[in-house]
N, CA, C and O atoms as CSV, one atom per row, in Angstrom:
chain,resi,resn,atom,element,x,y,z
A,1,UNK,N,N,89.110,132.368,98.279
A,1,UNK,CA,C,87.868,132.086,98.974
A,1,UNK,C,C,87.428,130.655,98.646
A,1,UNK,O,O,87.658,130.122,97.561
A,2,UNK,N,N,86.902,130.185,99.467
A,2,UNK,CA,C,85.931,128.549,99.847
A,2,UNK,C,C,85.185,128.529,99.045
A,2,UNK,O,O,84.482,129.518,99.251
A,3,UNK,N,N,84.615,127.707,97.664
A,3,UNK,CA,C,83.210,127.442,97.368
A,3,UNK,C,C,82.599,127.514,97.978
A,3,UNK,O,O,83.313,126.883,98.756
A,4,UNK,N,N,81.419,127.794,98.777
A,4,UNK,CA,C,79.951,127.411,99.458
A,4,UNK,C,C,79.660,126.290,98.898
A,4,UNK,O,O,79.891,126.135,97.699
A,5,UNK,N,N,79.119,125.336,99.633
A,5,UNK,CA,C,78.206,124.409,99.113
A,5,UNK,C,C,76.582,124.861,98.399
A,5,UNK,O,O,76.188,126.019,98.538
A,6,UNK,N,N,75.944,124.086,97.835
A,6,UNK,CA,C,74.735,124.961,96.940
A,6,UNK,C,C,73.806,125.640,98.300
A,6,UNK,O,O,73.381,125.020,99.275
A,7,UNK,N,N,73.649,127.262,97.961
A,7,UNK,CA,C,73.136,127.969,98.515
A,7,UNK,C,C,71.688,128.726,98.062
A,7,UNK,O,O,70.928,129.452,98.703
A,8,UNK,N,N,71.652,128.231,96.679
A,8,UNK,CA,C,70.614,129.107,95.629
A,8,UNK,C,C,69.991,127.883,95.271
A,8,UNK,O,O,70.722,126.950,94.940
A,9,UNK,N,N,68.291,127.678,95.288
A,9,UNK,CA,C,67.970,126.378,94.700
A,9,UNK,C,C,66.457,127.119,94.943
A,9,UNK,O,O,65.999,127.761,95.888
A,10,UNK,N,N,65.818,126.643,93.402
A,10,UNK,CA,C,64.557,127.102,93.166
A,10,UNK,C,C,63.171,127.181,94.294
A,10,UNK,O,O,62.645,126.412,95.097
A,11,UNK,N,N,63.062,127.892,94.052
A,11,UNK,CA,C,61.789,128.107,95.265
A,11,UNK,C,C,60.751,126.611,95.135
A,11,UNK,O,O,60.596,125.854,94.177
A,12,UNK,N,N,60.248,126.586,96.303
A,12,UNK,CA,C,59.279,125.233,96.323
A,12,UNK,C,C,60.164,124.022,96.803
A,12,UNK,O,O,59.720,123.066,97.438
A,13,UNK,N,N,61.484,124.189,96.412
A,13,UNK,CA,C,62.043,123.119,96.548
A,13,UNK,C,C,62.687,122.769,98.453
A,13,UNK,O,O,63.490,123.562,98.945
A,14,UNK,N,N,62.214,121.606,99.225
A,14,UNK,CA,C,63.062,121.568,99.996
A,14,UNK,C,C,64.376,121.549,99.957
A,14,UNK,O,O,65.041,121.062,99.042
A,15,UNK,N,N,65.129,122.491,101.717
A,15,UNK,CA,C,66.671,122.309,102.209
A,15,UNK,C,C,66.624,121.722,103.913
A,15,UNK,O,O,66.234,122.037,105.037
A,16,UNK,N,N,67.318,120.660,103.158
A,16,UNK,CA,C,67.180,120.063,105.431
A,16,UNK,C,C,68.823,120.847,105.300
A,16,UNK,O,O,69.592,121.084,104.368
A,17,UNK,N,N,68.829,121.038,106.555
A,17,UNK,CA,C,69.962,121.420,107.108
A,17,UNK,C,C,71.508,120.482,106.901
A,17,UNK,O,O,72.649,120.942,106.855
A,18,UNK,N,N,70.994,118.801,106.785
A,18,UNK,CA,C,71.691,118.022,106.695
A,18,UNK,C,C,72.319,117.818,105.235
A,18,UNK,O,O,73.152,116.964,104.931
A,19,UNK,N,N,71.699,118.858,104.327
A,19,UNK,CA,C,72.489,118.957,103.020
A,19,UNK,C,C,73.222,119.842,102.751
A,19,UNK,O,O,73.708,120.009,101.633
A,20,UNK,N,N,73.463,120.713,103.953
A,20,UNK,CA,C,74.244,121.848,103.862
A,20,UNK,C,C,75.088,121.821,104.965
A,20,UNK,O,O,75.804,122.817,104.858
A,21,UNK,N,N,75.395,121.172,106.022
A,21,UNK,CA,C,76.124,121.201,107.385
A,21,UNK,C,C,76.942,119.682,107.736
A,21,UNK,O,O,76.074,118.811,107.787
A,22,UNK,N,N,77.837,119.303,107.901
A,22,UNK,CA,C,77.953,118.135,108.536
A,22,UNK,C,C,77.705,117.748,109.855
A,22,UNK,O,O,77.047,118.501,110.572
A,23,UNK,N,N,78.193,116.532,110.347
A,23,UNK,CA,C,77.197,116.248,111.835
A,23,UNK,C,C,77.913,117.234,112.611
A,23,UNK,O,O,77.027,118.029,112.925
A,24,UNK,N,N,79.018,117.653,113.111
A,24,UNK,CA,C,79.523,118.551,113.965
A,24,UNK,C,C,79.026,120.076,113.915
A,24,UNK,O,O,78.826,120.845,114.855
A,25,UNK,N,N,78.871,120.304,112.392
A,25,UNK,CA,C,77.965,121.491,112.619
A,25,UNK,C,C,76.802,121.406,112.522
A,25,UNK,O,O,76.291,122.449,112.113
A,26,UNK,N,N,76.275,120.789,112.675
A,26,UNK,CA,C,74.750,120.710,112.760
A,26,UNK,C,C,74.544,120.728,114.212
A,26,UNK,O,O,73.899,121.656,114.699
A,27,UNK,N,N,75.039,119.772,114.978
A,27,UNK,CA,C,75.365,119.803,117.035
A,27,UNK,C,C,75.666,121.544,117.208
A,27,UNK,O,O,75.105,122.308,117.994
A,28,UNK,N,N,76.583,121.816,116.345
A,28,UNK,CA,C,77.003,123.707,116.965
A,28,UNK,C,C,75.626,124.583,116.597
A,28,UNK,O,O,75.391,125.606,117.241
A,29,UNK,N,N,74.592,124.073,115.376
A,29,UNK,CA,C,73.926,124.708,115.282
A,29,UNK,C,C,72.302,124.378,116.310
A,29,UNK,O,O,71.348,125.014,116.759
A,30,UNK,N,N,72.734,123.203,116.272
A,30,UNK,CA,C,71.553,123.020,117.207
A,30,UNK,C,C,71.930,123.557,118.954
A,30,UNK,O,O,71.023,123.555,119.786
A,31,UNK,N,N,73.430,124.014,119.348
A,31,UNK,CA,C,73.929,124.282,120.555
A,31,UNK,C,C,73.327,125.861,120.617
A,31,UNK,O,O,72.898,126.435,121.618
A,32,UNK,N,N,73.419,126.358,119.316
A,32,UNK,CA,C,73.189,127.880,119.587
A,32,UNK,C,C,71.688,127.952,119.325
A,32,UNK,O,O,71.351,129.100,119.612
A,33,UNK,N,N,70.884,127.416,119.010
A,33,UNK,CA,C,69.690,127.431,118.558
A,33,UNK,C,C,69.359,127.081,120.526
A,33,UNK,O,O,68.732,127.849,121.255
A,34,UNK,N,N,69.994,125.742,120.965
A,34,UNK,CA,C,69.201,125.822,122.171
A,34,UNK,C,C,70.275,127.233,123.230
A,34,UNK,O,O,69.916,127.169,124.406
A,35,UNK,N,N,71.034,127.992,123.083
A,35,UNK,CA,C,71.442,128.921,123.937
A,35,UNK,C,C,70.284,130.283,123.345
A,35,UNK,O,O,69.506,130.882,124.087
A,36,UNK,N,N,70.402,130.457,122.283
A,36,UNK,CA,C,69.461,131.490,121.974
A,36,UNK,C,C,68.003,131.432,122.780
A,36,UNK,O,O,67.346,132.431,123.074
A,37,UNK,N,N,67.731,130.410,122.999
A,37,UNK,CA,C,66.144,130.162,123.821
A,37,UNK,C,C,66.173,130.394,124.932
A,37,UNK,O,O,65.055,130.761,125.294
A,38,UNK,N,N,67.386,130.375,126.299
A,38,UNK,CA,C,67.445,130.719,127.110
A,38,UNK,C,C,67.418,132.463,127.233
A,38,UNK,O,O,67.874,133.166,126.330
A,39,UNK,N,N,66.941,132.909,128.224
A,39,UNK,CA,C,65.965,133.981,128.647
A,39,UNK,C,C,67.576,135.033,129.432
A,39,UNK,O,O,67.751,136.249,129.509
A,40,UNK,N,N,68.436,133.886,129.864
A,40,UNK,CA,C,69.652,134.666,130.358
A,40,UNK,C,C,70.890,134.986,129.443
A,40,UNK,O,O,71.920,135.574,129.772
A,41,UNK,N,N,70.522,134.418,128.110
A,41,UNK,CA,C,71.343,134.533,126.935
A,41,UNK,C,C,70.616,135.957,126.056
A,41,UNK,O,O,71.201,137.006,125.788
A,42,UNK,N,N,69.003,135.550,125.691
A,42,UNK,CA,C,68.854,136.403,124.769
A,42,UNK,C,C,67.643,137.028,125.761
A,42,UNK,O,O,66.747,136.284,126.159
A,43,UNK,N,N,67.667,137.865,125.977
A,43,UNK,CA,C,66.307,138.594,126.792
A,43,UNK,C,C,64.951,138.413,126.343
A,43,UNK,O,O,64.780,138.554,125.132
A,44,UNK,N,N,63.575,138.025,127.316
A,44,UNK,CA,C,62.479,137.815,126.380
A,44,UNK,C,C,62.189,139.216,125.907
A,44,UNK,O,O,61.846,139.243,124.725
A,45,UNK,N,N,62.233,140.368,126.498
A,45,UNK,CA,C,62.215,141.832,125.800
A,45,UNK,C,C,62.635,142.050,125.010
A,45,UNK,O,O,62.017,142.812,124.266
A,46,UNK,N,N,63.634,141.685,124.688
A,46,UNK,CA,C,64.600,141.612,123.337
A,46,UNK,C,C,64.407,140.899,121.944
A,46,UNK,O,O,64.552,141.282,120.783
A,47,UNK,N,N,64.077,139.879,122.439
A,47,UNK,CA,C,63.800,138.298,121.261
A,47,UNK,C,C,63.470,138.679,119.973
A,47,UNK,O,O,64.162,138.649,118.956
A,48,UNK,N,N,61.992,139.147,120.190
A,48,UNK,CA,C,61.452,139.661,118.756
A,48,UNK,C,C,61.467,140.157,117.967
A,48,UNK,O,O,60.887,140.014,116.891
A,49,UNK,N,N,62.546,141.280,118.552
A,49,UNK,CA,C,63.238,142.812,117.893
A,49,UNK,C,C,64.835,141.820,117.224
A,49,UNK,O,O,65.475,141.626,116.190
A,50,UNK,N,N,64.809,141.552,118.299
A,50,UNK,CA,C,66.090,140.533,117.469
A,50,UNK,C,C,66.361,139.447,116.183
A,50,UNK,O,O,67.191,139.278,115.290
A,51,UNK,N,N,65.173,138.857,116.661
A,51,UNK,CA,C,64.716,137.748,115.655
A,51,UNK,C,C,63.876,137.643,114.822
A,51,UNK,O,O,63.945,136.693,114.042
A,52,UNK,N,N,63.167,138.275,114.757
A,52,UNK,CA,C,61.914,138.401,113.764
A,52,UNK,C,C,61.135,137.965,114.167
A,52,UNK,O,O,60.048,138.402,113.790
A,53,UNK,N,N,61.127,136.833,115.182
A,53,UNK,CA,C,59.965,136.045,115.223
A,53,UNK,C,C,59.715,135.984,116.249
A,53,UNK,O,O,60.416,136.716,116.948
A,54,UNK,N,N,58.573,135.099,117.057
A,54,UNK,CA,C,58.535,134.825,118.456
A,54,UNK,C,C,59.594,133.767,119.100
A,54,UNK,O,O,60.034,132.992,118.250
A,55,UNK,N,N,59.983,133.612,120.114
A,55,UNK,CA,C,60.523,132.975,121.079
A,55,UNK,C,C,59.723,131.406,120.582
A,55,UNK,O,O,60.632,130.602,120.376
A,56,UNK,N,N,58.545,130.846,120.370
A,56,UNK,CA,C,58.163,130.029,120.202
A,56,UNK,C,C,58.351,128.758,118.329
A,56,UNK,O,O,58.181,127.590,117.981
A,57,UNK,N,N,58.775,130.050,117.772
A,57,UNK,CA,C,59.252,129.365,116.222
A,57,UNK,C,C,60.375,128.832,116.621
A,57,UNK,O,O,60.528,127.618,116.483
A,58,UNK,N,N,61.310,129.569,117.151
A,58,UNK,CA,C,62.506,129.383,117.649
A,58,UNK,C,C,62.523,127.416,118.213
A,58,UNK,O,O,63.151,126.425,117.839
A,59,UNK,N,N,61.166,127.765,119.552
A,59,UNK,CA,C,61.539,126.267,119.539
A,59,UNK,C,C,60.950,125.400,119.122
A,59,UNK,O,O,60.958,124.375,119.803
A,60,UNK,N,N,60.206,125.398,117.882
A,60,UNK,CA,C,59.574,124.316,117.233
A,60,UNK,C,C,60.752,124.244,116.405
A,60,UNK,O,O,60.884,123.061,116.089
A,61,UNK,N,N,61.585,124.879,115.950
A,61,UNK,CA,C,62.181,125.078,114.905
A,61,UNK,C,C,63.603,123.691,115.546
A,61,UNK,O,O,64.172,122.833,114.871
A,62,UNK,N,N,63.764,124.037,117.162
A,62,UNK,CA,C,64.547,122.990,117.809
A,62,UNK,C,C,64.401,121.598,117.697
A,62,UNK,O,O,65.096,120.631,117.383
A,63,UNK,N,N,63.038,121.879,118.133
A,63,UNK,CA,C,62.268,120.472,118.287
A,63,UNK,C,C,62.393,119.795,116.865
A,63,UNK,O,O,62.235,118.575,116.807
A,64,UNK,N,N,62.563,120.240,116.147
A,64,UNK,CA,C,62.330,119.334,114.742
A,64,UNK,C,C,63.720,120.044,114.009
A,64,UNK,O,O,63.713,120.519,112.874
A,65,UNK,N,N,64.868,120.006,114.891
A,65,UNK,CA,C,66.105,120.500,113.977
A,65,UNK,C,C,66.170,119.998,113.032
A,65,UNK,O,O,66.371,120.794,112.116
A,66,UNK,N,N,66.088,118.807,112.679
A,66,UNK,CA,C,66.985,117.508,111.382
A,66,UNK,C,C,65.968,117.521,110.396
A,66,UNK,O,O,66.187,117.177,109.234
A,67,UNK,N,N,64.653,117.976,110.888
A,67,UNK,CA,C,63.866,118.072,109.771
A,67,UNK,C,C,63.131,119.026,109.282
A,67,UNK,O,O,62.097,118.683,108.709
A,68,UNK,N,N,63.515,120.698,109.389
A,68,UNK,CA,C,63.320,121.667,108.826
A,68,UNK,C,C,63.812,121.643,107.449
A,68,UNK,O,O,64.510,120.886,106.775
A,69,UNK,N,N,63.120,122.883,107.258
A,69,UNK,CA,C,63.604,123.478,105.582
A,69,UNK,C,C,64.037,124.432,105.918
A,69,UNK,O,O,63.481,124.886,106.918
A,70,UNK,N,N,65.197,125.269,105.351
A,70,UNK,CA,C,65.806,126.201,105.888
A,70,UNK,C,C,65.545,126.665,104.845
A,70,UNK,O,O,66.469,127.462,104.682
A,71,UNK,N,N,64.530,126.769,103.471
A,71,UNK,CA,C,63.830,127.466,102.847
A,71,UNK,C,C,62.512,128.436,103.140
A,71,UNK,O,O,62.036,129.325,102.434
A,72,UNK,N,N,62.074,127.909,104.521
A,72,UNK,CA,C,60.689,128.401,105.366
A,72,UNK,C,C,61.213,129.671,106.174
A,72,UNK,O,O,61.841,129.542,107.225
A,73,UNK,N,N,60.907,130.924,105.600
A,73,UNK,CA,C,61.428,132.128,106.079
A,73,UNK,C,C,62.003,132.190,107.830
A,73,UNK,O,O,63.106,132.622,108.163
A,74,UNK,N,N,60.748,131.541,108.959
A,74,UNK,CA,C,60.664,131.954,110.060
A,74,UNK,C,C,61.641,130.611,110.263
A,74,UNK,O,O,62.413,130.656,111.220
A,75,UNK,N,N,61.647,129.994,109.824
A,75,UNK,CA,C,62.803,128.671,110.252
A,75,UNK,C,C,64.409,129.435,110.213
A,75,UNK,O,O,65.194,129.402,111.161
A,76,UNK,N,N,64.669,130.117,108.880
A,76,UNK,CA,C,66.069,130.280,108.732
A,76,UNK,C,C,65.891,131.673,109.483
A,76,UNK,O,O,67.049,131.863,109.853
A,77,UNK,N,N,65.289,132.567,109.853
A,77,UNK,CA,C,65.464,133.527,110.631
A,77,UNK,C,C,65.886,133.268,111.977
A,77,UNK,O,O,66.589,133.981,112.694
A,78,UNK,N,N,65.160,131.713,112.327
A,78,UNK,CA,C,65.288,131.123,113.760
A,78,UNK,C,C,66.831,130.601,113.563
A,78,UNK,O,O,67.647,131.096,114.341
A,79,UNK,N,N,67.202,129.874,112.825
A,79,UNK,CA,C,68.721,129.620,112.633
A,79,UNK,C,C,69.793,130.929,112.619
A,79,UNK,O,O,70.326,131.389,113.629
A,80,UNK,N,N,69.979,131.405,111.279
A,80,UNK,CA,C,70.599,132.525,111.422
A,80,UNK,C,C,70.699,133.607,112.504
A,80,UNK,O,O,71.777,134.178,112.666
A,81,UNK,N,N,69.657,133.910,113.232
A,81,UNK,CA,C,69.764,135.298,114.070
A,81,UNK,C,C,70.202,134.109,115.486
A,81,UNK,O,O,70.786,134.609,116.447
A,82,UNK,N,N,69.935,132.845,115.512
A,82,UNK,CA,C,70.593,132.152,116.689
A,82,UNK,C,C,72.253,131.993,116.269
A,82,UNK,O,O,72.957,131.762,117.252
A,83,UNK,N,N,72.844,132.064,115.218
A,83,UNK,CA,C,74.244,131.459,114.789
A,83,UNK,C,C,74.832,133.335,115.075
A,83,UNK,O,O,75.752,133.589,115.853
A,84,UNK,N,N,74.100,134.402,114.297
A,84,UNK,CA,C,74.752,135.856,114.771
A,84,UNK,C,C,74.214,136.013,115.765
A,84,UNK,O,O,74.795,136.881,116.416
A,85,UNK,N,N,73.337,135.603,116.277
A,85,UNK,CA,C,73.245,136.573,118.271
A,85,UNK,C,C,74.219,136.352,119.198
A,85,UNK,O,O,74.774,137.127,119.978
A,86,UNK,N,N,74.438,134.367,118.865
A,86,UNK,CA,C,75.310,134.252,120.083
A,86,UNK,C,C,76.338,134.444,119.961
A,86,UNK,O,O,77.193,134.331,120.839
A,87,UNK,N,N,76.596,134.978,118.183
A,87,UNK,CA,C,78.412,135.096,118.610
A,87,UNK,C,C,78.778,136.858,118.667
A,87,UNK,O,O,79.829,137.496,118.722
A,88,UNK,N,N,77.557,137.166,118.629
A,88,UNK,CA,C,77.773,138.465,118.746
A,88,UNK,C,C,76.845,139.699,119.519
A,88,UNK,O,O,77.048,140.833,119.085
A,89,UNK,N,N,76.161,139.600,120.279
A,89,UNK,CA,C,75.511,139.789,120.641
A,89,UNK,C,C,75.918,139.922,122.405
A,89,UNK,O,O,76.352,139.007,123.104
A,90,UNK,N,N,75.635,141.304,122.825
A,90,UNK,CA,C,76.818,141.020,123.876
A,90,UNK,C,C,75.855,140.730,125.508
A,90,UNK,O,O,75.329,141.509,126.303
A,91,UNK,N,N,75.952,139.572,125.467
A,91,UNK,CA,C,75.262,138.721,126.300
A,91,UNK,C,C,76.773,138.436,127.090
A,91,UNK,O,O,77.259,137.306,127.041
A,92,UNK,N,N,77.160,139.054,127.494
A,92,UNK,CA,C,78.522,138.629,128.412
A,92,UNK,C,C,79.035,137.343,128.733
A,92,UNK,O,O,79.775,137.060,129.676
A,93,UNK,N,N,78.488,136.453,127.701
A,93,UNK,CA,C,79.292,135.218,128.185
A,93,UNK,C,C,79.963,134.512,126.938
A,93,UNK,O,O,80.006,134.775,125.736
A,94,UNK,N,N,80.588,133.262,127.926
A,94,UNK,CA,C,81.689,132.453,126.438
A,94,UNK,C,C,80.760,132.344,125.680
A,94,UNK,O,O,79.572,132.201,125.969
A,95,UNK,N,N,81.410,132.427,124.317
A,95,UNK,CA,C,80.558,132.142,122.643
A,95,UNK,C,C,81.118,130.452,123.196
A,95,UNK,O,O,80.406,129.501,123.519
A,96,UNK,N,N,82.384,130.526,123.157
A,96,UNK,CA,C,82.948,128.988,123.270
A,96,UNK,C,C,82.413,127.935,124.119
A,96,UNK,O,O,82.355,126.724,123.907
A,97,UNK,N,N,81.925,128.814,125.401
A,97,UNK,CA,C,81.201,127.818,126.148
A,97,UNK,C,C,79.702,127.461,125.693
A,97,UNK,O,O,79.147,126.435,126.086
A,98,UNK,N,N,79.256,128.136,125.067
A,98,UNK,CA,C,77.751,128.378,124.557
A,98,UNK,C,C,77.752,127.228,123.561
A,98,UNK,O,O,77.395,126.078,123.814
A,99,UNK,N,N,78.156,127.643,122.506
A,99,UNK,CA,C,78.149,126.871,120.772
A,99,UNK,C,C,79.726,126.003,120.850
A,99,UNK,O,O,79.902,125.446,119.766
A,100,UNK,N,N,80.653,125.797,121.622
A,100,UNK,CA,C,81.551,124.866,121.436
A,100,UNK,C,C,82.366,125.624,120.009
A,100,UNK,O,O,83.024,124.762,119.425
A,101,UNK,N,N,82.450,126.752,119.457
A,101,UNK,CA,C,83.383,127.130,118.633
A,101,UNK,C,C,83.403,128.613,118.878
A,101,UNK,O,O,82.886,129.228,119.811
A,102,UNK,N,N,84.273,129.181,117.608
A,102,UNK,CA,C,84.580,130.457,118.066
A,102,UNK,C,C,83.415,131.090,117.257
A,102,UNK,O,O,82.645,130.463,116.529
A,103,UNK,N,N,83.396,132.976,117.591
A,103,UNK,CA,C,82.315,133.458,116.998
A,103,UNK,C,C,82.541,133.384,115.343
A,103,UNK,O,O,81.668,133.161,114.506
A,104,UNK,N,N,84.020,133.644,115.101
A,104,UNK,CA,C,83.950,133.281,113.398
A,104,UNK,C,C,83.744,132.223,112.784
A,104,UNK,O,O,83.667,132.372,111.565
A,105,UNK,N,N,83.586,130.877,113.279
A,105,UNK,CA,C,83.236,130.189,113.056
A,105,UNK,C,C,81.112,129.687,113.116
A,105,UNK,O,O,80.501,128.724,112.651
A,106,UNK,N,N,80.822,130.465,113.624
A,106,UNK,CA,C,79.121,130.696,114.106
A,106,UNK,C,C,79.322,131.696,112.706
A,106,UNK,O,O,78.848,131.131,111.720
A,107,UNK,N,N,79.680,132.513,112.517
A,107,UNK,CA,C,79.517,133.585,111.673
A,107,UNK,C,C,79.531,133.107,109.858
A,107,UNK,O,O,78.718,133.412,108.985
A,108,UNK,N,N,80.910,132.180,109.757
A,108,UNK,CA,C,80.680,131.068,108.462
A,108,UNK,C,C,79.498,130.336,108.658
A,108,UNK,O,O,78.869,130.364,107.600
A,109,UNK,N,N,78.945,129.740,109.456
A,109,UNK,CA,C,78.021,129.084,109.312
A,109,UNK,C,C,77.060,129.529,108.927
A,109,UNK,O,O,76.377,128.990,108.057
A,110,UNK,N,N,76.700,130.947,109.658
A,110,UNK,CA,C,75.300,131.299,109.060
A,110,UNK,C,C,75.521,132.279,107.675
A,110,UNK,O,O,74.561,132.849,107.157
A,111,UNK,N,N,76.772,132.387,107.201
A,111,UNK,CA,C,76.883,132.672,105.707
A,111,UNK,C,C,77.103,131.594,104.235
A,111,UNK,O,O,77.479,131.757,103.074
A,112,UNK,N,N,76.469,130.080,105.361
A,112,UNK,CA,C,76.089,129.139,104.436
A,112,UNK,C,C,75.207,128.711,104.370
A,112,UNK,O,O,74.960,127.765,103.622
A,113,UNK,N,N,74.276,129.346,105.259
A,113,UNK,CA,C,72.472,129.300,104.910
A,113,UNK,C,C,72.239,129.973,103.249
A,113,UNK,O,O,72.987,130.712,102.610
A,114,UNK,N,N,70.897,129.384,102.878
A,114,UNK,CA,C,70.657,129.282,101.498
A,114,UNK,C,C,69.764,131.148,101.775
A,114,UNK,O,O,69.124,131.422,102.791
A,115,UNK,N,N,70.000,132.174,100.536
A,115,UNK,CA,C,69.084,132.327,100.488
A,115,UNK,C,C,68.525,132.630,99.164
A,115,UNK,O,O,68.823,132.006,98.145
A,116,UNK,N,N,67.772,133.532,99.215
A,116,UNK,CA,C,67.064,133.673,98.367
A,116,UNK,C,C,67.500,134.781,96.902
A,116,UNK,O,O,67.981,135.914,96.874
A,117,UNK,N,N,67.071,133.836,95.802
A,117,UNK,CA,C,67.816,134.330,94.501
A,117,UNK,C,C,67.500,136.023,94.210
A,117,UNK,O,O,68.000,136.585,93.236
């Protein structure tokens, strides 16, 4: 198995995304973050039950990709449940065309979000 890069880091402390992802995955994560927001990908009936959160964290969480904390509960819920919905989540369409990789690859990614000790 792969080291993870640091995944465990004391509470209080900021995580930008950019200390845990390089630029290519950070583009795949910001690809599924903006497919998850579409209404023909993830249902608005669906969203909340899915994600924890509203449809609207989701896109503040876009809007300011590079400069979240992926320590802020409703932020990494907005990441993670966008990296497992679209690759699994059976929305009948390409994962590949969606996020530009495969679903196991969406699936490592969001098992290198930080969490909690």
């Amino acid at each position: 198995m792969v080291p993870v890069r640091s995944q465990m880091c004391s509470a209080g402390s900021m995580m930008s995304p950019v200390q845990l992802f390089n630029r290519d995955e950070l583009a795949t994560i910001s690809r599924c973050l903006e497919a998850a927001n579409r209404e023909d990908v993830i249902p608005e009936w669906e969203f909340q039950t899915l994600f924890g959160i509203e449809r609207s964290v989701l896109e503040d969480v876009l809007a300011r990709w590079s400069e979240v904390d992926l320590w802020d509960e409703p932020t990494l819920l907005a990441v993670n449940n966008a990296l497992v919905n679209i690759a699994c989540y059976p929305h009948a369409l390409d994962v590949e065309a969606l996020a530009g990789v495969s679903e196991t690859t969406l699936i490592d990614l969001a098992r290198r979000l930080p969490r909690r000790p």
